[in-house]
PyMOL commands that place a pseudoatom at each C-alpha (Angstrom):
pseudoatom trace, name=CA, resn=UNK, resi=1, chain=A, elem=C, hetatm=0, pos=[-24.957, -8.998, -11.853]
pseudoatom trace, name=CA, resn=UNK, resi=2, chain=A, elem=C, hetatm=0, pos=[-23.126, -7.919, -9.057]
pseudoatom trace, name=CA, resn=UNK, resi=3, chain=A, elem=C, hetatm=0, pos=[-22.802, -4.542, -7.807]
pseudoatom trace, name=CA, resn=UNK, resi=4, chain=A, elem=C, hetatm=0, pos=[-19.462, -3.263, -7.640]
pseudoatom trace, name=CA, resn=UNK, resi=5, chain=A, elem=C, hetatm=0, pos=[-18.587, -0.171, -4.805]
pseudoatom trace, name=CA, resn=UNK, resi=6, chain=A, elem=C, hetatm=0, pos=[-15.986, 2.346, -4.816]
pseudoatom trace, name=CA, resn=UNK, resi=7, chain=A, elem=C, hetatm=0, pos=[-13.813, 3.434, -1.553]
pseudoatom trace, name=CA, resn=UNK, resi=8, chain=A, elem=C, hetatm=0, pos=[-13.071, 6.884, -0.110]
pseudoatom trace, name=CA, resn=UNK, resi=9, chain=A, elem=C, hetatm=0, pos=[-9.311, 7.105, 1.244]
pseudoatom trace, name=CA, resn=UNK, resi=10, chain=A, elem=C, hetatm=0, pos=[-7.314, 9.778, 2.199]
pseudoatom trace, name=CA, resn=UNK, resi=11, chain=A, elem=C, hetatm=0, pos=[-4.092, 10.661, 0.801]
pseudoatom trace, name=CA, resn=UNK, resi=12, chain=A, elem=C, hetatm=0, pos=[-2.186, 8.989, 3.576]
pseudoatom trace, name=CA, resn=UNK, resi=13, chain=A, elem=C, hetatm=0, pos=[-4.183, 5.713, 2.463]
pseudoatom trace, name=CA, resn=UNK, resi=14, chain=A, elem=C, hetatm=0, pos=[-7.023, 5.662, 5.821]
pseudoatom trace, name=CA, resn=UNK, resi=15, chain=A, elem=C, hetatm=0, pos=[-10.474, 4.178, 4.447]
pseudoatom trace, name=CA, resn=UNK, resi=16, chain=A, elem=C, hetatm=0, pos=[-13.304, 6.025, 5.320]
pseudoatom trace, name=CA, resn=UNK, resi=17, chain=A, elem=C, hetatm=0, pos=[-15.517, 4.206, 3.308]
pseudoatom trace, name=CA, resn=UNK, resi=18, chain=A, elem=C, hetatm=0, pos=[-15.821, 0.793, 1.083]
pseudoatom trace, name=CA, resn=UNK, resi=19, chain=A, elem=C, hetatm=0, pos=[-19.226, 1.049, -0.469]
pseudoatom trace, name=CA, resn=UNK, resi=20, chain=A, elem=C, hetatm=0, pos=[-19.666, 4.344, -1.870]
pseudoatom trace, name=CA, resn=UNK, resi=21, chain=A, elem=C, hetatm=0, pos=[-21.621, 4.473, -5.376]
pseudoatom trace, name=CA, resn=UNK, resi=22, chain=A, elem=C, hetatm=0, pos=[-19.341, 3.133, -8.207]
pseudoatom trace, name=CA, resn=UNK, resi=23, chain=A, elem=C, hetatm=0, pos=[-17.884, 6.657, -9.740]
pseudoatom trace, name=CA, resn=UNK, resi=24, chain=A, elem=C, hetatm=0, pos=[-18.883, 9.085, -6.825]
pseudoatom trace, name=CA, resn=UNK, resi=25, chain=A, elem=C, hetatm=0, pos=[-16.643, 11.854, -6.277]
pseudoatom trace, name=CA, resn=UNK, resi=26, chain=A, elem=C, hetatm=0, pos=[-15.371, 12.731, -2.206]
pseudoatom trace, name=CA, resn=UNK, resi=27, chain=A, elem=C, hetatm=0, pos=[-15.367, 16.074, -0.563]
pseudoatom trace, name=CA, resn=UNK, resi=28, chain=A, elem=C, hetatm=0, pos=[-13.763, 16.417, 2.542]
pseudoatom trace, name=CA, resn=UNK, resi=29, chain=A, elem=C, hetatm=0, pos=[-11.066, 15.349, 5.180]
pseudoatom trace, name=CA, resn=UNK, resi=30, chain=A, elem=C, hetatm=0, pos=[-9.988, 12.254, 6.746]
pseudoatom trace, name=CA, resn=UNK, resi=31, chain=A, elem=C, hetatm=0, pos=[-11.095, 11.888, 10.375]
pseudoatom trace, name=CA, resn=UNK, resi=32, chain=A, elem=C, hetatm=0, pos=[-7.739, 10.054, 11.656]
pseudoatom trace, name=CA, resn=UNK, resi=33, chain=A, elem=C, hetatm=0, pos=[-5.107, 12.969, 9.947]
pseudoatom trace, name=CA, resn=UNK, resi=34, chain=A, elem=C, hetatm=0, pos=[-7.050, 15.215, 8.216]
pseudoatom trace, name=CA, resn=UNK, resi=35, chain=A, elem=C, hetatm=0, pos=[-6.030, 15.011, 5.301]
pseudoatom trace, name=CA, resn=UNK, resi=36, chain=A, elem=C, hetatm=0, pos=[-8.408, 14.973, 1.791]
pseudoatom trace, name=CA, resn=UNK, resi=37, chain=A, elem=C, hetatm=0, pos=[-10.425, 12.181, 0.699]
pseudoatom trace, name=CA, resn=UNK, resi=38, chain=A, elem=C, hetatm=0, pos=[-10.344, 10.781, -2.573]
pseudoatom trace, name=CA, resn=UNK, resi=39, chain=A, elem=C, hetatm=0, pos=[-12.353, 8.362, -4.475]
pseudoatom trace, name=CA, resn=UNK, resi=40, chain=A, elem=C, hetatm=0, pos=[-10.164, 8.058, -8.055]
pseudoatom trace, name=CA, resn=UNK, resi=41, chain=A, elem=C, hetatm=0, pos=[-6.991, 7.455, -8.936]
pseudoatom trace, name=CA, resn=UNK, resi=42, chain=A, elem=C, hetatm=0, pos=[-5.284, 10.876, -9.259]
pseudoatom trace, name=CA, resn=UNK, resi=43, chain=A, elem=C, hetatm=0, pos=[-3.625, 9.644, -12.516]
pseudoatom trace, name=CA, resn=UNK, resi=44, chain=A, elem=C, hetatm=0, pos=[-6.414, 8.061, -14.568]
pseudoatom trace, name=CA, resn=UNK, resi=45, chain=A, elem=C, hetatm=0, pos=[-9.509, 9.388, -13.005]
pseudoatom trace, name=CA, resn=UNK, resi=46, chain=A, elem=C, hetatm=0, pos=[-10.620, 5.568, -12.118]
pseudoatom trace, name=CA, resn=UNK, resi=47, chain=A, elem=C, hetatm=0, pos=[-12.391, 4.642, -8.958]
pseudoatom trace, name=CA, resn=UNK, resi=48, chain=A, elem=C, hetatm=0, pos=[-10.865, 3.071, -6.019]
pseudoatom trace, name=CA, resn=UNK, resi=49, chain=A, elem=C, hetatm=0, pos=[-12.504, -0.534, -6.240]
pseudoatom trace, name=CA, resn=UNK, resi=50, chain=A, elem=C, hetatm=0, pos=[-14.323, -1.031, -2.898]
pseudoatom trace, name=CA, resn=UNK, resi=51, chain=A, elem=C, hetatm=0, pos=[-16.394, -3.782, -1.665]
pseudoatom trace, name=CA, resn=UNK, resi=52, chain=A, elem=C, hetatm=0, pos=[-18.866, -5.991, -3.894]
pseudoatom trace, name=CA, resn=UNK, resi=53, chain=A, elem=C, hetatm=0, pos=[-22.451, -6.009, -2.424]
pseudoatom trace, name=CA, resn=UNK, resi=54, chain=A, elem=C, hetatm=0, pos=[-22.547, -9.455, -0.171]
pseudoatom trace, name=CA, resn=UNK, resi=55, chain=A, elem=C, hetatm=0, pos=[-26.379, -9.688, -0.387]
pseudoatom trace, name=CA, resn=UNK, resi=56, chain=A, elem=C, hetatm=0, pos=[-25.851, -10.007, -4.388]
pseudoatom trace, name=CA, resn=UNK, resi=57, chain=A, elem=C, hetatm=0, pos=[-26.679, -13.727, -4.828]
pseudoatom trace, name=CA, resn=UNK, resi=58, chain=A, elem=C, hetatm=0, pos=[-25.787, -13.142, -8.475]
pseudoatom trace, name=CA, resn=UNK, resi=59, chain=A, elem=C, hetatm=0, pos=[-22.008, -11.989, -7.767]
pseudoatom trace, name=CA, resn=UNK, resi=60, chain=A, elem=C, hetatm=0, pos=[-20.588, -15.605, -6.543]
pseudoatom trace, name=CA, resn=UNK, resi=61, chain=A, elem=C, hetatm=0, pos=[-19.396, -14.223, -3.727]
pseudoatom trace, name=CA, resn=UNK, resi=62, chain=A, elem=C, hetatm=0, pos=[-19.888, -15.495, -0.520]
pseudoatom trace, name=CA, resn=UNK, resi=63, chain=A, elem=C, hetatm=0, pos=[-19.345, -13.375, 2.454]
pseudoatom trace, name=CA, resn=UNK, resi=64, chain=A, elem=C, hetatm=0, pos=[-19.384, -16.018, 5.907]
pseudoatom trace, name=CA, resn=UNK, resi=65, chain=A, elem=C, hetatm=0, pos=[-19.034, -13.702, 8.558]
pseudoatom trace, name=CA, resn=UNK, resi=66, chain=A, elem=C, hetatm=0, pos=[-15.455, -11.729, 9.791]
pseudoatom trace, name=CA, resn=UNK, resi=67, chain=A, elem=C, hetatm=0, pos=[-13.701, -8.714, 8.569]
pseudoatom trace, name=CA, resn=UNK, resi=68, chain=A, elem=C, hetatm=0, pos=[-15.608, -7.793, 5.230]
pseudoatom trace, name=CA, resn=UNK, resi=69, chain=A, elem=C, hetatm=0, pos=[-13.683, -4.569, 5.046]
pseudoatom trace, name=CA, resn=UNK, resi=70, chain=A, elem=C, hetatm=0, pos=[-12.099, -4.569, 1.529]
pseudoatom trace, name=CA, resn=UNK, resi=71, chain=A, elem=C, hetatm=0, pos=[-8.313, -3.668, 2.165]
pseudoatom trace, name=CA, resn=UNK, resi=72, chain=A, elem=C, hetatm=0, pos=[-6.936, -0.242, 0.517]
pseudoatom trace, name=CA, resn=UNK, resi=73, chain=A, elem=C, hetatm=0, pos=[-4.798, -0.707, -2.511]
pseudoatom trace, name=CA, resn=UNK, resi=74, chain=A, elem=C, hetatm=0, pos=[-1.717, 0.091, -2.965]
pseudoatom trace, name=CA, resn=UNK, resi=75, chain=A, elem=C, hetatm=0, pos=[-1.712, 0.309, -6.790]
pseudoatom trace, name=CA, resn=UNK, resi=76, chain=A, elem=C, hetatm=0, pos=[-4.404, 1.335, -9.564]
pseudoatom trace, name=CA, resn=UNK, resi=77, chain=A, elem=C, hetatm=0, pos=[-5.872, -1.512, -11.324]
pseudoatom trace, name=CA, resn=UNK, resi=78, chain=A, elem=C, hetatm=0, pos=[-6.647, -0.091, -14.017]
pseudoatom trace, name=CA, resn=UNK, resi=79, chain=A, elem=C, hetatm=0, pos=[-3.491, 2.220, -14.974]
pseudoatom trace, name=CA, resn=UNK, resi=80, chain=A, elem=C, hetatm=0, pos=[-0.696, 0.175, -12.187]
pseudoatom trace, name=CA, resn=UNK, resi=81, chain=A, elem=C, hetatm=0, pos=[0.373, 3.260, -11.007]
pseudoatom trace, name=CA, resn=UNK, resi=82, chain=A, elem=C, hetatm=0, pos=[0.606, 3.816, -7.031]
pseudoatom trace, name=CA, resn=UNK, resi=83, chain=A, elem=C, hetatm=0, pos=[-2.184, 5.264, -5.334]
pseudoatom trace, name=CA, resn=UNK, resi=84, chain=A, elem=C, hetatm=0, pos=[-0.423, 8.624, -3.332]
pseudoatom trace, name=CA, resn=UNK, resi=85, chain=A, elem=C, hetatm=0, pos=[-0.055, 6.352, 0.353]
pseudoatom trace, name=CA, resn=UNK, resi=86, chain=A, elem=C, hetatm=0, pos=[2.142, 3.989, -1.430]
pseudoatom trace, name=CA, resn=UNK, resi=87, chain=A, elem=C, hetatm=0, pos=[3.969, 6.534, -3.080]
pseudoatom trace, name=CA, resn=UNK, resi=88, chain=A, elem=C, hetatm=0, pos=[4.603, 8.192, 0.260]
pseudoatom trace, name=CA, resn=UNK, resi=89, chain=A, elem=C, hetatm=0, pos=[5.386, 5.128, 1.949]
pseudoatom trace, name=CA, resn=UNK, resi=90, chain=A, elem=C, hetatm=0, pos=[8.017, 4.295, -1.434]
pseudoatom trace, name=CA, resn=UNK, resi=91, chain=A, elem=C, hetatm=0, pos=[9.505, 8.253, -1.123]
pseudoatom trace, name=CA, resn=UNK, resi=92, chain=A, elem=C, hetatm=0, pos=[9.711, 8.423, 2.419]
pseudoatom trace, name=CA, resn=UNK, resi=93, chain=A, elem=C, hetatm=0, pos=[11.835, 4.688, 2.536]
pseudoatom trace, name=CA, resn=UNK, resi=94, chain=A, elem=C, hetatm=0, pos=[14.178, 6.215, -0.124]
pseudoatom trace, name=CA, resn=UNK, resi=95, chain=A, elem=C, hetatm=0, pos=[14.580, 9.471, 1.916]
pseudoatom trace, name=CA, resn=UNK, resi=96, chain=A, elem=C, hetatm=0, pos=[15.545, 7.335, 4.887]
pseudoatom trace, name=CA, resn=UNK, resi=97, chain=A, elem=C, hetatm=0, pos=[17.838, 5.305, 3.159]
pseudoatom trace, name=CA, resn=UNK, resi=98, chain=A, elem=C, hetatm=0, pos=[19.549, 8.290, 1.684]
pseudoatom trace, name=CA, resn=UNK, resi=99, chain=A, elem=C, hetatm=0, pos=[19.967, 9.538, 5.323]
pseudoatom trace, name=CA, resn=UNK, resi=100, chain=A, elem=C, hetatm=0, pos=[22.133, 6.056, 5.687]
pseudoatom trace, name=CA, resn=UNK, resi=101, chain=A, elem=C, hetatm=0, pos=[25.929, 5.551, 5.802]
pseudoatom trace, name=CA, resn=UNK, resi=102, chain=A, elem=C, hetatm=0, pos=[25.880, 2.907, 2.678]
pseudoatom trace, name=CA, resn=UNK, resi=103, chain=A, elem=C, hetatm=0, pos=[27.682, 3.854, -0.370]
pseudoatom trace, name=CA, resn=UNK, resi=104, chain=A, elem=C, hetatm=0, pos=[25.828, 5.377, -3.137]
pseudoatom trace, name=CA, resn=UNK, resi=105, chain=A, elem=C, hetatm=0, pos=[25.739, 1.934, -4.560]
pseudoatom trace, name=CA, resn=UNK, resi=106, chain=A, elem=C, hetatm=0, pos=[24.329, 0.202, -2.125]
pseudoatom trace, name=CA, resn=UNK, resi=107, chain=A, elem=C, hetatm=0, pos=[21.567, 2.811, -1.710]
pseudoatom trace, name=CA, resn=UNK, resi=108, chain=A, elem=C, hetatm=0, pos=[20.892, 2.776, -5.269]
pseudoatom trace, name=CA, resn=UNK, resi=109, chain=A, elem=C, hetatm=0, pos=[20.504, -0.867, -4.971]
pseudoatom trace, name=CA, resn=UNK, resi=110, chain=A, elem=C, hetatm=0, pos=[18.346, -0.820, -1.974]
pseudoatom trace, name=CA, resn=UNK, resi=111, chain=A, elem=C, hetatm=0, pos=[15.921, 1.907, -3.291]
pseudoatom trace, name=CA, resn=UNK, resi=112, chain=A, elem=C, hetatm=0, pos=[15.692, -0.296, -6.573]
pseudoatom trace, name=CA, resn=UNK, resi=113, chain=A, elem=C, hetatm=0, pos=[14.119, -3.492, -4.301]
pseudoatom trace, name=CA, resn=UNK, resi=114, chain=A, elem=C, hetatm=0, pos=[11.331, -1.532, -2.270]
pseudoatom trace, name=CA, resn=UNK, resi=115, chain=A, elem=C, hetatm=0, pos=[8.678, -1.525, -5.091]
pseudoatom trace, name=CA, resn=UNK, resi=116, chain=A, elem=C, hetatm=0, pos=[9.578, -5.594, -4.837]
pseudoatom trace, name=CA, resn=UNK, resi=117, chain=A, elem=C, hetatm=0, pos=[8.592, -5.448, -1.197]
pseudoatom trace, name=CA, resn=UNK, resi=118, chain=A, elem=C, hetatm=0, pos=[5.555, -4.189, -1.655]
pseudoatom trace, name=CA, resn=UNK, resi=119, chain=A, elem=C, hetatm=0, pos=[3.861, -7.010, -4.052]
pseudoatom trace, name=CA, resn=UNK, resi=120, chain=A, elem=C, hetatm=0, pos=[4.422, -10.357, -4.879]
pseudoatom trace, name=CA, resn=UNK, resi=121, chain=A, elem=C, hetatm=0, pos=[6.452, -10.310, -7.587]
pseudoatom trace, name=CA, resn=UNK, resi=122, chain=A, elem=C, hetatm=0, pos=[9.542, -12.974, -8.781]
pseudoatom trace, name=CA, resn=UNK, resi=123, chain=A, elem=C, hetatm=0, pos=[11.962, -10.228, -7.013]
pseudoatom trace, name=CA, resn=UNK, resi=124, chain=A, elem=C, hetatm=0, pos=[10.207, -10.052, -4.109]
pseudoatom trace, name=CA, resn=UNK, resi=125, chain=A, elem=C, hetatm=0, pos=[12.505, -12.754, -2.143]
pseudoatom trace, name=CA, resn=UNK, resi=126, chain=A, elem=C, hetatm=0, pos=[15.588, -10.677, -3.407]
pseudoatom trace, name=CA, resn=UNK, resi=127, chain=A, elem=C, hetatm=0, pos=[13.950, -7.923, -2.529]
pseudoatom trace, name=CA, resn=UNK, resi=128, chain=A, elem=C, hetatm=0, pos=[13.640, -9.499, 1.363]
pseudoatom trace, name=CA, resn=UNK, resi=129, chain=A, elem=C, hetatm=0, pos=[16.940, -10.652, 1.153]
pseudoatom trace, name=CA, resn=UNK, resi=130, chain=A, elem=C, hetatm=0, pos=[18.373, -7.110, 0.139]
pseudoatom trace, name=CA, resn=UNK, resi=131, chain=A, elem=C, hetatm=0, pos=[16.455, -5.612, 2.682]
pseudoatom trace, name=CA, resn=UNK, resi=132, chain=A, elem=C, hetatm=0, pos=[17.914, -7.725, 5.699]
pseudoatom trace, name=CA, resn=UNK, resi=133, chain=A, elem=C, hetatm=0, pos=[21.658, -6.886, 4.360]
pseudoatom trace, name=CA, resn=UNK, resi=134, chain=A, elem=C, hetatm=0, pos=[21.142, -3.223, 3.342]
pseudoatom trace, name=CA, resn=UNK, resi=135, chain=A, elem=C, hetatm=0, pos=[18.804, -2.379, 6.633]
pseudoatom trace, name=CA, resn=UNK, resi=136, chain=A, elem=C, hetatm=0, pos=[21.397, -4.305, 8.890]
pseudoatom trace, name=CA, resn=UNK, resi=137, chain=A, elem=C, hetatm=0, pos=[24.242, -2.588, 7.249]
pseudoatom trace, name=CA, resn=UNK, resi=138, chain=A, elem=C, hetatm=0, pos=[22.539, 1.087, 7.998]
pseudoatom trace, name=CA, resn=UNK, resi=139, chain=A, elem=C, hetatm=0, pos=[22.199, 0.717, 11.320]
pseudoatom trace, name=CA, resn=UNK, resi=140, chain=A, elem=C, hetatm=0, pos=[19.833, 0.121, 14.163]
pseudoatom trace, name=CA, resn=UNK, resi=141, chain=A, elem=C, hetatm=0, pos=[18.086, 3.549, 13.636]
pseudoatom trace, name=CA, resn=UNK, resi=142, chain=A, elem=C, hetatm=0, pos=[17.625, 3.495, 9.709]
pseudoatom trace, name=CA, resn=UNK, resi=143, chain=A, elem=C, hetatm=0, pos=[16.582, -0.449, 10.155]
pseudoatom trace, name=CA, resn=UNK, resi=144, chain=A, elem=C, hetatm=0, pos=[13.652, 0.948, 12.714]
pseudoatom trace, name=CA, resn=UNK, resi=145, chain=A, elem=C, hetatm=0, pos=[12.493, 3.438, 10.911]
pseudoatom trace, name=CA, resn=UNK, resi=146, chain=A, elem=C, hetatm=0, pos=[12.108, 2.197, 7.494]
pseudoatom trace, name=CA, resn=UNK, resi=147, chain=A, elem=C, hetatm=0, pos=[10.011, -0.633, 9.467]
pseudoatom trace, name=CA, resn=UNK, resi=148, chain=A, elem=C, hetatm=0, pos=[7.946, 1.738, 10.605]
pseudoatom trace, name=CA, resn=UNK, resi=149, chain=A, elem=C, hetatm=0, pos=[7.191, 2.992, 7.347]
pseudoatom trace, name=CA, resn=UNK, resi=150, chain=A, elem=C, hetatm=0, pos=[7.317, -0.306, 5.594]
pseudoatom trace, name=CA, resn=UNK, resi=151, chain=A, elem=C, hetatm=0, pos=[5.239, -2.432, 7.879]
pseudoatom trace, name=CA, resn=UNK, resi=152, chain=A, elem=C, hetatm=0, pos=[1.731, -1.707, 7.196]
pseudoatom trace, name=CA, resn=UNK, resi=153, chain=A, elem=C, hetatm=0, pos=[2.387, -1.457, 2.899]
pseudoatom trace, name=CA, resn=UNK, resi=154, chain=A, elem=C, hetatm=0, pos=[4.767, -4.310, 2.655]
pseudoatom trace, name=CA, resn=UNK, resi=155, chain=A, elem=C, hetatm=0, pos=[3.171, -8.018, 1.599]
pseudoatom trace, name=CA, resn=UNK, resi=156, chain=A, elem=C, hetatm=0, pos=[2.266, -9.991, 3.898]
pseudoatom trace, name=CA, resn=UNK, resi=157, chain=A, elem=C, hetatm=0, pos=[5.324, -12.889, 3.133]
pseudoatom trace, name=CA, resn=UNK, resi=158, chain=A, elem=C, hetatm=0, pos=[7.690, -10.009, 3.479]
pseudoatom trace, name=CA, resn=UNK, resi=159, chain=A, elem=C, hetatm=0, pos=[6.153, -9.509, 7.286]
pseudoatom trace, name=CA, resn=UNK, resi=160, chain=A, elem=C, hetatm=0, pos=[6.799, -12.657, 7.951]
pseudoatom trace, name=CA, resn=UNK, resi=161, chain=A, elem=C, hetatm=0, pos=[10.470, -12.894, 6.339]
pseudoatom trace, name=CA, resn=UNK, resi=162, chain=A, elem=C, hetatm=0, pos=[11.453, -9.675, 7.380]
pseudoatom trace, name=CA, resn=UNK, resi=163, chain=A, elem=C, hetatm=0, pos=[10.138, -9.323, 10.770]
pseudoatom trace, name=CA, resn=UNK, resi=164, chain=A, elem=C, hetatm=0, pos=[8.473, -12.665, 11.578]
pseudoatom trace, name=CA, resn=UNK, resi=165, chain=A, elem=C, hetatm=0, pos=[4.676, -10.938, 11.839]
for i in range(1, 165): cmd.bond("trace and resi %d" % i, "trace and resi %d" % (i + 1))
show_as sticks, trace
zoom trace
């Protein structure tokens, strides 16, 4: 049987730990920006799934070396809503989009397509393609600044056919 961990992230999604025990509760602040640490999913109480213990023959896992930080996720797994980072990082796009020239329209339509952006999902590629017309159309600025907000929450195909990372 394998043991599964929970993680500890703050609110602005920085991990501060991946193996805490599976349904331990967080006190405290994150070290980066201070803000508090959580270990559940505000909406349905579950834990944040962490890391699964690589010295656990039993699990099927195999662990060879690198990176075995689990990666923070951006949506519950248990009740699919977003986990307050990506919600920030979905309010704070719309915000900046709303601060755009396009017509209400457009912005409506653009702030439809970022939750596409942020999975893999069959809109995703419309999603990428109605990002590169609406963030072109807004302007230099707007276009920056929602890829500073998008780039570290956005999937890792939309990197690449967004911004070619």
């Amino acid at each position: 049987m394998s043991t599964q961990y929970a993680q500890s992230v703050c609110l602005n999604g920085h991990q501060q730990s991946d193996s805490l025990s599976w349904g331990a509760q967080v006190d405290g602040f994150c070290k980066e920006c201070g803000a508090k640490l959580i270990s559940t999913c505000p909406s349905c109480k579950s834990p944040i799934p962490g890391s699964i213990d690589p010295n656990d023959y039993n699990s099927g896992v195999l662990v060879l070396g690198g990176n075995t930080e689990t990666p923070v996720p951006k949506y519950c797994n248990n009740c699919g809503k977003p986990y307050p980072w990506t919600q920030t990082a979905i309010d704070a796009t719309k915000e900046l989009i709303n601060m755009s020239d396009l017509s209400s329209d457009d912005k409506k339509s653009f702030e439809n397509s970022i939750p596409d952006l942020l999975t893999e999902t069959p809109k995703t590629k419309l999603a990428t393609t109605k990002f590169k017309i609406y963030a072109s159309k807004a302007g230099v600025t707007i276009a920056n600044g929602l890829k500073e907000i998008l780039i570290d929450v956005v999937s890792e195909s939309v990197k690449k056919a967004i911004w070619g990372v």
